[in-house]
C-alpha positions as CSV (number, residue, x, y, z in Angstrom):
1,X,23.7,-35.2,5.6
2,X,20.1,-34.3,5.0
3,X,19.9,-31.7,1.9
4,X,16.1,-30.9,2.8
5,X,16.0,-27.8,4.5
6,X,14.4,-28.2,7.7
7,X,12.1,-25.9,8.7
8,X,11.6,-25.2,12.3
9,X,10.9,-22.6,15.3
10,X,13.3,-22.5,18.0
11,X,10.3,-20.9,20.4
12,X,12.1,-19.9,23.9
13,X,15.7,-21.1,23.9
14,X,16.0,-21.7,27.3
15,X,16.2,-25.4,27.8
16,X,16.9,-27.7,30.3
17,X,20.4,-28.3,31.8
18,X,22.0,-31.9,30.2
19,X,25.5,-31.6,32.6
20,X,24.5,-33.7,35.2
21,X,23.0,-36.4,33.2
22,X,25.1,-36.9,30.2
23,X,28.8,-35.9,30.6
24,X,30.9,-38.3,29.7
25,X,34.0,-39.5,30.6
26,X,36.1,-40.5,27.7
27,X,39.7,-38.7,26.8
28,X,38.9,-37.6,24.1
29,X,40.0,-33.8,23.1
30,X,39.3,-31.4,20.1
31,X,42.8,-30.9,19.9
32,X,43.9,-28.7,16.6
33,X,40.3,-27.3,16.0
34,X,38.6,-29.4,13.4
35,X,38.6,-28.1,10.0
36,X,36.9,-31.5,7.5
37,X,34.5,-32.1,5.0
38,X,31.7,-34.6,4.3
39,X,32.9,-37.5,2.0
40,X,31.1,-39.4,-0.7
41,X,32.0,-42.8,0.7
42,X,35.2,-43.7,-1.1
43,X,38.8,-44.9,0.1
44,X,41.2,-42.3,0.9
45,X,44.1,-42.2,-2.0
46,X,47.4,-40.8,-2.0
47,X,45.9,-37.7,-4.1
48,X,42.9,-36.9,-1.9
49,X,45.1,-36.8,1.1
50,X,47.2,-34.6,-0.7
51,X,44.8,-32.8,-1.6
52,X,42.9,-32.1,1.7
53,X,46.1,-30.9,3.1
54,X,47.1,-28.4,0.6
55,X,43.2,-27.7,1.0
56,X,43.6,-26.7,4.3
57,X,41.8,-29.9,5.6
58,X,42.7,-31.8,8.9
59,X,40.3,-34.7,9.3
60,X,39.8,-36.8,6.5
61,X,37.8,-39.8,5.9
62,X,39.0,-43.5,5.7
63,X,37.0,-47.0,4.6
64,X,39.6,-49.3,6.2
65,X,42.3,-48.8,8.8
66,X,45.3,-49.4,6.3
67,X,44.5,-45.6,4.7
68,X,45.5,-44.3,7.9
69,X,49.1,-44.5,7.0
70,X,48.6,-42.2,4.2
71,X,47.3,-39.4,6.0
72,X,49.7,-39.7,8.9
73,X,52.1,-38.9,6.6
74,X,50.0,-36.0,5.6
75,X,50.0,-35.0,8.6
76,X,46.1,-35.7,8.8
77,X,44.0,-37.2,11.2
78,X,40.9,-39.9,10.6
79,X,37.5,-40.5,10.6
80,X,36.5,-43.7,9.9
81,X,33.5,-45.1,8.2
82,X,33.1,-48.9,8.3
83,X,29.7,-51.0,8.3
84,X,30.8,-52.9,12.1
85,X,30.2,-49.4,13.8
86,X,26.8,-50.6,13.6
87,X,24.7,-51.5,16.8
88,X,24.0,-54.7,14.8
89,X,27.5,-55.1,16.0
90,X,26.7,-55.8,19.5
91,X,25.4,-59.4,18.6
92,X,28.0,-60.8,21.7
93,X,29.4,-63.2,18.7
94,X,31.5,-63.0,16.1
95,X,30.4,-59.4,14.4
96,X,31.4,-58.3,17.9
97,X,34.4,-59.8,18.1
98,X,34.8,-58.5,14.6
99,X,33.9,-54.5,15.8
100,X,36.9,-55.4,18.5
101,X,39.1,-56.0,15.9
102,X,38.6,-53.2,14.2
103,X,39.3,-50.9,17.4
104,X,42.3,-52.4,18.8
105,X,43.7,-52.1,15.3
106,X,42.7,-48.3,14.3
107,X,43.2,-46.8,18.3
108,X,46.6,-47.8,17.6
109,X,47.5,-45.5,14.4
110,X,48.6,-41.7,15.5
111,X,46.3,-41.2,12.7
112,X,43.2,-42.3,14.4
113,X,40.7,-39.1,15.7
114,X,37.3,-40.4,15.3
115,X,34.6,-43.3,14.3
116,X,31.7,-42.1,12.1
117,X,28.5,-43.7,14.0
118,X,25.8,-42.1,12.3
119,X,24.6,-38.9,10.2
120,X,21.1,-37.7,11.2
121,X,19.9,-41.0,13.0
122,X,15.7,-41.1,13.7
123,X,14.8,-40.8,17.2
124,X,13.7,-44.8,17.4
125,X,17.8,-45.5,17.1
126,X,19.0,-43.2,19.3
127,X,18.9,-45.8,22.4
128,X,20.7,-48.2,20.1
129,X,23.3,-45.7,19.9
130,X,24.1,-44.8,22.8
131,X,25.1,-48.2,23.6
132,X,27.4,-48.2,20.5
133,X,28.7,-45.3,21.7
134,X,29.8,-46.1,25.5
135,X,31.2,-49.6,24.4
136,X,33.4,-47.8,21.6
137,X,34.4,-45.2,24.4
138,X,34.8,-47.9,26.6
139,X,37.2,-49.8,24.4
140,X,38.6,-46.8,23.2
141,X,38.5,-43.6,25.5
142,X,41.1,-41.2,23.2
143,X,39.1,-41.0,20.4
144,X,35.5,-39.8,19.1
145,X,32.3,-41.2,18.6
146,X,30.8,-39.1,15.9
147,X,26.9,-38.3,15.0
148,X,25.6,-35.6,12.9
149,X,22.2,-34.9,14.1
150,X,19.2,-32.8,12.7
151,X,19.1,-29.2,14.1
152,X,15.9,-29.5,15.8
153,X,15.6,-28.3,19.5
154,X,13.0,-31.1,20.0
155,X,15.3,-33.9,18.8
156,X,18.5,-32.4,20.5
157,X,16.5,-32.8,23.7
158,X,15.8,-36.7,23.5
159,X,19.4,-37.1,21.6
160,X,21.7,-35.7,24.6
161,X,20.9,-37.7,27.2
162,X,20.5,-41.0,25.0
163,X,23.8,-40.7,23.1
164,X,25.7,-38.5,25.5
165,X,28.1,-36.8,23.2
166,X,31.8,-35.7,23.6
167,X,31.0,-33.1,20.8
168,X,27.6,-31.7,19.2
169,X,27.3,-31.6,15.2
170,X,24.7,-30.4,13.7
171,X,24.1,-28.9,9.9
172,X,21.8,-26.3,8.8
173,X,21.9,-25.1,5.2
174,X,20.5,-21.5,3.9
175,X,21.5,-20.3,0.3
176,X,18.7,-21.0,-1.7
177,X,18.4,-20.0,-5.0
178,X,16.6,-16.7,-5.2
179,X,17.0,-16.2,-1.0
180,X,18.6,-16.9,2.0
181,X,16.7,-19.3,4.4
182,X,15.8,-18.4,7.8
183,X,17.2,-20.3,10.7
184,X,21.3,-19.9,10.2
185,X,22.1,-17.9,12.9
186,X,19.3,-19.3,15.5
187,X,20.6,-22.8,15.0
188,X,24.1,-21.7,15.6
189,X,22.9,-19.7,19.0
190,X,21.0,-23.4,19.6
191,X,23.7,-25.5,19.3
192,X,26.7,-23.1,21.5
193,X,23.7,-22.5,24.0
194,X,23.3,-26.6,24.2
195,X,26.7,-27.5,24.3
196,X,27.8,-24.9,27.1
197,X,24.7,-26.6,29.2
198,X,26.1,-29.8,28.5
199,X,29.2,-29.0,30.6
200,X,31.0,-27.2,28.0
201,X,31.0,-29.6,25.5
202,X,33.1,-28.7,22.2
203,X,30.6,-28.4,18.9
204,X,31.1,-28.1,15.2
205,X,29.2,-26.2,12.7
206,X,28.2,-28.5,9.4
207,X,27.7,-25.7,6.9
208,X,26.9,-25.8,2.7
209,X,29.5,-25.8,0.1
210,X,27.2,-27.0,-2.5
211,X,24.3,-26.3,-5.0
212,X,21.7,-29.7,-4.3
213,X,19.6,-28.9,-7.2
214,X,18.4,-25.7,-9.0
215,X,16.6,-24.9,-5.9
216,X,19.9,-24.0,-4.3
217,X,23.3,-22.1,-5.4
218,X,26.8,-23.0,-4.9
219,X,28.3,-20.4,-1.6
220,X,30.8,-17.8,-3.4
221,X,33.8,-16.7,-1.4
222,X,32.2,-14.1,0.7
223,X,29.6,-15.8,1.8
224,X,32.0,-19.2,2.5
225,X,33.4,-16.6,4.3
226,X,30.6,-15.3,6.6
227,X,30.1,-19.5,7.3
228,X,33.6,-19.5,8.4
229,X,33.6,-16.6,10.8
230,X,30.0,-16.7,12.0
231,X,30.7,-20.3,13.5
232,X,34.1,-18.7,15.5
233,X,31.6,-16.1,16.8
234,X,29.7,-19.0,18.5
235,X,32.7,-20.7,19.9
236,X,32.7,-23.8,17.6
237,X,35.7,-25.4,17.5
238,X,34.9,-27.5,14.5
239,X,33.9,-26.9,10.5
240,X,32.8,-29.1,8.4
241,X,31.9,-28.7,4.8
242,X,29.2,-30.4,3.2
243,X,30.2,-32.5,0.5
244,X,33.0,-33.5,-1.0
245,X,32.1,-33.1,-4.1
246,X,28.4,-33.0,-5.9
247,X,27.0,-36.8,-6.5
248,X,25.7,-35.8,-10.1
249,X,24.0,-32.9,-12.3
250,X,22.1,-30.9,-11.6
251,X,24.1,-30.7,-8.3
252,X,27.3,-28.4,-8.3
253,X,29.2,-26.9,-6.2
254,X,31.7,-29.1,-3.5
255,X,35.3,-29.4,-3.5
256,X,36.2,-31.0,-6.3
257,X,33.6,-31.7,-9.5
258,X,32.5,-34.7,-11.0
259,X,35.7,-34.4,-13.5
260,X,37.6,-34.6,-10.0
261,X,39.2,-31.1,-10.4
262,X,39.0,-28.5,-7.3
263,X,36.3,-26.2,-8.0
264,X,36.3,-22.7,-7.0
265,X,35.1,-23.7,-3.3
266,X,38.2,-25.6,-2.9
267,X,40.0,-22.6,-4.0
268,X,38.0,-19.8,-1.7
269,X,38.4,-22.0,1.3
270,X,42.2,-23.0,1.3
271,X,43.0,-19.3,3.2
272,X,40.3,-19.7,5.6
273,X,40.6,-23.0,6.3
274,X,43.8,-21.6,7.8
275,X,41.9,-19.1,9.3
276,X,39.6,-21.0,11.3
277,X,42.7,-23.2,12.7
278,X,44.5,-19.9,13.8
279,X,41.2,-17.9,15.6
280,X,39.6,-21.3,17.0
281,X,43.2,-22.0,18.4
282,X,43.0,-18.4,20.2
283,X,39.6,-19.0,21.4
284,X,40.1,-22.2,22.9
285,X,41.0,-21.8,26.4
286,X,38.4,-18.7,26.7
287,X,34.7,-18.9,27.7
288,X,32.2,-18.3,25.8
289,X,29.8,-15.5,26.6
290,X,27.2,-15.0,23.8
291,X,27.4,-13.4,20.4
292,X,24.8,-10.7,19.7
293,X,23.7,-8.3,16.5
294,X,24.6,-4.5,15.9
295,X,22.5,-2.8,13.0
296,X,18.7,-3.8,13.5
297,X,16.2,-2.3,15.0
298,X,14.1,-5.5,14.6
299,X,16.6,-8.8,14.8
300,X,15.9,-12.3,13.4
301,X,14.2,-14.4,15.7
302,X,15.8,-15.2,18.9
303,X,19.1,-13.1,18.1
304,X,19.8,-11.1,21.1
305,X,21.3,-7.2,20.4
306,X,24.2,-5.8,21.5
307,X,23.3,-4.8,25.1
308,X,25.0,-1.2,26.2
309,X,26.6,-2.9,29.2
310,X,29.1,-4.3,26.6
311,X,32.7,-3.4,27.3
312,X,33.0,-3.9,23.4
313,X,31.2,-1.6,21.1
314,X,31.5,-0.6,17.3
315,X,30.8,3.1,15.9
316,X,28.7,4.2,12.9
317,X,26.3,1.3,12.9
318,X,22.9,2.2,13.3
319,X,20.0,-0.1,14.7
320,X,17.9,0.9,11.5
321,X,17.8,-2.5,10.0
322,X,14.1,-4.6,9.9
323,X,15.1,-8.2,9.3
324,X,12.4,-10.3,6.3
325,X,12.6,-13.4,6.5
326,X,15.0,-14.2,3.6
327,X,16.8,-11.7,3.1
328,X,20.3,-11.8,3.7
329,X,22.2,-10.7,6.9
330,X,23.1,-7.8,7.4
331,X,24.7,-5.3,10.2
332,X,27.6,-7.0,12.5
333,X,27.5,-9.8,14.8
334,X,29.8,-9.5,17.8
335,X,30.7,-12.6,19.8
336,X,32.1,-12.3,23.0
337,X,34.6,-14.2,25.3
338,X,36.7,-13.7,28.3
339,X,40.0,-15.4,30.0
340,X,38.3,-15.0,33.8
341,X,34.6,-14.5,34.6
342,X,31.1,-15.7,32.7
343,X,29.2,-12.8,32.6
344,X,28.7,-9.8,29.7
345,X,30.5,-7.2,31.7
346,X,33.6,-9.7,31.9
347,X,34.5,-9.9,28.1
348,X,37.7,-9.0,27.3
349,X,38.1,-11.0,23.5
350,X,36.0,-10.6,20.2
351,X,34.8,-12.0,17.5
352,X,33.8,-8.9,15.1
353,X,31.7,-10.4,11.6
354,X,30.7,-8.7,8.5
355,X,27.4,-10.3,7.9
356,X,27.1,-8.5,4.9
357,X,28.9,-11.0,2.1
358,X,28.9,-8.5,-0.7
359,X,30.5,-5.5,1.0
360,X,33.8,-4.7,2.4
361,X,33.5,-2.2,5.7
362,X,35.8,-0.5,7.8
363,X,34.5,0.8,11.4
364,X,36.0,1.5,15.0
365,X,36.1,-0.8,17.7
366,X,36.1,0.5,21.2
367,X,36.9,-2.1,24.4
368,X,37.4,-2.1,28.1
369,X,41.3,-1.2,27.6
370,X,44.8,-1.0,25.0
371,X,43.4,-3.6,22.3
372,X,45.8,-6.0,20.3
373,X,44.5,-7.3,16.8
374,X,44.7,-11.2,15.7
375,X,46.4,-11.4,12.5
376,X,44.4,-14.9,11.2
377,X,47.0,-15.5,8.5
378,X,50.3,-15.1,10.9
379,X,49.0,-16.6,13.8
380,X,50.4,-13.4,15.2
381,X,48.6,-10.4,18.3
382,X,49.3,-7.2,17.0
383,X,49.5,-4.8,20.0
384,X,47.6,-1.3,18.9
385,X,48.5,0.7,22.4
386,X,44.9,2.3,22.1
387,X,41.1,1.7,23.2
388,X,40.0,2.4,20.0
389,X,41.4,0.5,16.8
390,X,40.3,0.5,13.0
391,X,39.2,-2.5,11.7
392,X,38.4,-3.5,7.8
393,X,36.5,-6.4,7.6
394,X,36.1,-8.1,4.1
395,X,32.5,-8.8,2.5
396,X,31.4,-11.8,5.4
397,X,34.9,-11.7,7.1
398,X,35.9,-11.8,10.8
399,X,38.6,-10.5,12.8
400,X,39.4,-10.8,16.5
401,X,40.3,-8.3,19.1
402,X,41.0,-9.0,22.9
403,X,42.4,-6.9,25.4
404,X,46.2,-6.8,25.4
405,X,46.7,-7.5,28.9
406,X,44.3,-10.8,28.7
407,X,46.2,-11.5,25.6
408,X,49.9,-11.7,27.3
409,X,48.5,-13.7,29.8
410,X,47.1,-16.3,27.2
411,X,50.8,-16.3,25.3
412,X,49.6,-19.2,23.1
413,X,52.2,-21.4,21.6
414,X,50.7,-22.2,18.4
415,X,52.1,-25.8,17.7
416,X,49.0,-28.1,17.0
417,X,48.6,-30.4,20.0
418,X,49.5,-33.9,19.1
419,X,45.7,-34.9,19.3
């Protein structure tokens, strides 16, 4: 995971259509939406797993296919980081027979979820990895590939068709010391906008828990947050915290310190790692429309408003906001789904976020018909009986609303899949 911020224009995000030429085949599902952070390269102990679970964590990392016992009886799933899932693997000897090995024997725990392939890979390997990629799916259709790539439009457009993804990761980190960088939000519209043009390919959202240097500051609960309900808006169905915990000073921040002890991140996001689960669970079998601003009468960059044609609409915000570059967010960010249908008009389900991570508000939400309220921390619809309901969101919280009718019809069981 690189911790230079890149810097970048998006331009025009209209881009060409990867479905035809990249969809894979594999079996591979999300499952339980993915909820994981980025390790620091160690072996997966009793404690960590322990740990990650009480954490809220579902994916943790391995080093060898024997840890996968211990998080199976966590309840956890894997990703596993090994030096054969290397395209120096595909030699046609013995380190291939060896990267065999290692597949027959991890496909087989009920642990197993995904390979780690590459984080951030230069264009020059992307060829290479494709190739890794379709024998591993090849050999082993149920479970992931995974690559973290940079969030640059022109990369993403030579990396889809090479590597042909089951799921798009990309990272993009913004809490600087003194400001907030720009690009969050325009990445996040970049990446849902690529992955529903790759056939509706699933994506996760690799966001900052940390402090790199003094250039940077460690995320505080509200904006951890606005991370966390910002990415449901877009229709990930993936988080992914980056890191584990910080290398050495001056770094801070992470899940745990350098002592090992859970740091205040790891507190902050045990309630909305739950969270996440719960509203990516609900959003699931819904499409994704688009998720657009309410409060500025000049947007970031590429950030679409609130059109009037929106069968969802909040009162008492006014479009009086300028965005600076830097500044933090402000205003609400609405994103919209529905059960049948693809276009605006059609939404019947919504994301509502607080961009603002230092301030609690409470407005009124209008919609297309009697309105039921997702309790995140239940799992549980609660029908209002009105068009109009009140909703408090916390400083950079979420909350989501769909139409009751298109709710009933849903009637979500909320066991995990076994995926």
């Amino acid at each position: 995971m690189c911790m230079v911020l890149l810097a970048f224009a998006f331009g025009n995000l209209s881009h060409r259509c990867f479905a035809e030429e990249f969809v894979s085949n594999d079996g591979w599902t999300v499952g339980t939406p993915i909820v994981m952070y980025w390790g620091d390269g160690k072996a997966l102990t009793d404690a960590r797993a322990e740990e990650a679970a009480v954490g809220g964590y579902n994916v943790v990392w391995i080093t060898a296919v024997a840890q996968a016992k211990m998080a199976e009886q966590k309840g956890l799933r894997t990703i596993l980081m090994h030096p054969l899932l290397s395209v120096d693997s595909l030699d046609g000897g013995s380190r291939q027979a060896s990267l065999d090995a290692l597949i027959d024997a991890y496909q087989k725990s009920p642990a197993a979820y995904a390979y780690l392939i590459a984080d951030e890979p230069p264009l020059p390997m992307l060829t290479g990895l494709g190739r890794l990629v379709e024998y591993i799916r090849l050999r082993d259709p149920g479970h992931l590939s995974y690559i973290n790539i940079f969030p640059l439009p022109s990369y993403v457009e030579e990396y889809m068709p090479a590597v042909k993804p089951s799921l798009l990761s990309q990272d993009y980190y913004q809490f600087k010391s003194d400001h907030d960088s720009t690009g969050y939000l325009q990445n996040l519209q970049y990446t849902s906008q690529t992955a529903k043009a790759a056939g509706g390919i699933p994506f996760m959202n690799v966001v900052q828990a940390v402090a790199f240097d003094d250039k940077w500051r460690v995320p505080g609960a509200g904006e951890l947050r606005f991370l966390n309900y910002s990415t449901l808006a877009y229709g990930a169905e993936g988080i992914h915290y980056f890191l584990y915990g910080p290398t050495s000073p001056p770094a801070s921040g992470g899940l745990i310190d350098t002592n090992g002890t859970p740091t205040s991140v790891y507190d902050a996001l045990k309630p909305l790692n739950g969270e996440f689960v719960e509203v990516a669970t609900e959003l699931q079998p819904l499409n994704f429309i688009g998720a657009y601003l309410k409060g500025y009468e000049v947007n970031p960059p590429e950030i679409p408003s609130l059109p009037a044609s929106s069968p969802f609409n909040i009162s008492g915000v006014a479009s009086t906001l300028t965005y600076t570059a830097g500044d933090p967010l402000k205003g609400i960010l609405l994103g919209l789904f529905n059960l049948d249908g693809k276009t605006l008009e059609d939404a019947t389900f919504v994301v509502v976020v607080n961009n603002d991570y230092t301030t609690e508000k409470t407005y009124t939400l209008s919609g297309p018909g009697p309105l039921s309220v997702f309790n995140a921390s239940t799992g549980q619809w609660i029908a209002s009986g009105k068009n109009e309901v009140s909703i408090t969101l916390a400083k950079g919280g979420g909350i989501l609303v769909g139409l009751s009718s298109d709710v009933d019809r849903v009637n979500k069981d909320h066991s995990p899949p076994n995926t």
